[in-house]
C-alpha positions in Angstrom: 4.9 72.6 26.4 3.7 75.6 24.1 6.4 78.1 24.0 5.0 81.2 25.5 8.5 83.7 24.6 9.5 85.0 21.6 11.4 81.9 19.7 15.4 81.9 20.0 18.0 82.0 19.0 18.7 85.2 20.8 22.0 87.2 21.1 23.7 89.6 22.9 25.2 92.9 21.3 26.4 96.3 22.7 23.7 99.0 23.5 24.2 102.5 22.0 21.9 103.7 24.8 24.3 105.6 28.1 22.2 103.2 30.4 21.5 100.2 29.0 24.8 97.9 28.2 23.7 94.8 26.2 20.7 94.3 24.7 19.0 91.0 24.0 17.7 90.6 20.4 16.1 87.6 18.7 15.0 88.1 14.9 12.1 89.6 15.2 13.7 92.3 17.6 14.5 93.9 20.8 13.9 91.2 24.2 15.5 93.1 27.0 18.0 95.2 28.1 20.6 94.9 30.8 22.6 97.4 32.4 24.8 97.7 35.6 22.9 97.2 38.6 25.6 99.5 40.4 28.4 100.8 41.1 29.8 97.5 42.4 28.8 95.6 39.1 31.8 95.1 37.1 30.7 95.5 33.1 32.3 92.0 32.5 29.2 90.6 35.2 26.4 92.9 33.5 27.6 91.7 29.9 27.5 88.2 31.6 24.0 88.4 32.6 23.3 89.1 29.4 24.7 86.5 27.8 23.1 84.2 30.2 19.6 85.4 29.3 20.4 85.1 26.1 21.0 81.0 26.4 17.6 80.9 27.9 15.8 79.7 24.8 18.5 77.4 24.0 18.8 76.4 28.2 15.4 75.7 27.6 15.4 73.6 25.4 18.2 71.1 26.5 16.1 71.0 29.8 13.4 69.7 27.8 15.9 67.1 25.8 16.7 65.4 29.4 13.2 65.2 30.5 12.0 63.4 27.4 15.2 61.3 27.5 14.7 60.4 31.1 10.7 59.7 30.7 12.0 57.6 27.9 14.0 55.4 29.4 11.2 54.6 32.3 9.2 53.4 29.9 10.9 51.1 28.2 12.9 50.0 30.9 11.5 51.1 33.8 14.8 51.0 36.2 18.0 49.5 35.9 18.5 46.3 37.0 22.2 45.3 37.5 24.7 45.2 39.5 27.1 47.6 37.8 27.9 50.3 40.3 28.4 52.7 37.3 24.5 52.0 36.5 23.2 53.1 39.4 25.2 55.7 39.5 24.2 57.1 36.1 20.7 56.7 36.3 20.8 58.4 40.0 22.7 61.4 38.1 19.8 61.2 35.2 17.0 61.0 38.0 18.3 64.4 39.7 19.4 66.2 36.3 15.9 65.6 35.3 14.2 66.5 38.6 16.3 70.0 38.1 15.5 70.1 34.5 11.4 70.1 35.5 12.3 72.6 37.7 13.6 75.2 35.7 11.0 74.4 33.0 8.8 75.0 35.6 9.2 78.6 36.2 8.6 79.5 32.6 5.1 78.4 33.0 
């Protein structure tokens, strides 16, 4: 998949804007910027959010690590055979981390 958002890495820092209280920047610039939703919203939880949309390029990309590792594996091996509990259980772990990994991947088309 053709990434579509400005490349990472991106970080957080403090806004100097009233409103805005972390801003997203990459290299090339600004992304976003995240402020309180309300009154409710602790500053700890708005920086949070920012630092989560900040791992998003890097989040990304570890989804896309376990996707080609699990398409990988079923095609050299095409399933596990053996009667190791602990191999079953693992590639049942693998098979839904991957399912979840397509499916974030899948909202960034």
């Amino acid at each position: 998949m053709k990434t579509k958002h400005t490349a990472g890495p991106w970080k957080t820092t403090n806004a100097t804007h009233p409103i805005i209280g972390w801003r997203i920047t990459a290299n090339d610039g600004s992304i976003a910027g995240v402020h309180k939703a309300g009154p409710r919203q602790s500053i700890n939880e708005c920086k949070a959010n920012a630092r989560l949309i900040a791992a998003a390029p890097d989040l990304a990309e570890v989804c896309k690590q376990i996707c080609r590792y699990h398409d990988k594996i079923l095609k050299d091996h095409g399933h596990i055979v053996t009667t190791d509990p602990w191999a079953y259980d693992l590639n049942d772990a693998l098979w839904a981390c991957s399912e979840k990994a397509r499916a974030a991947l899948a909202k960034l088309e």
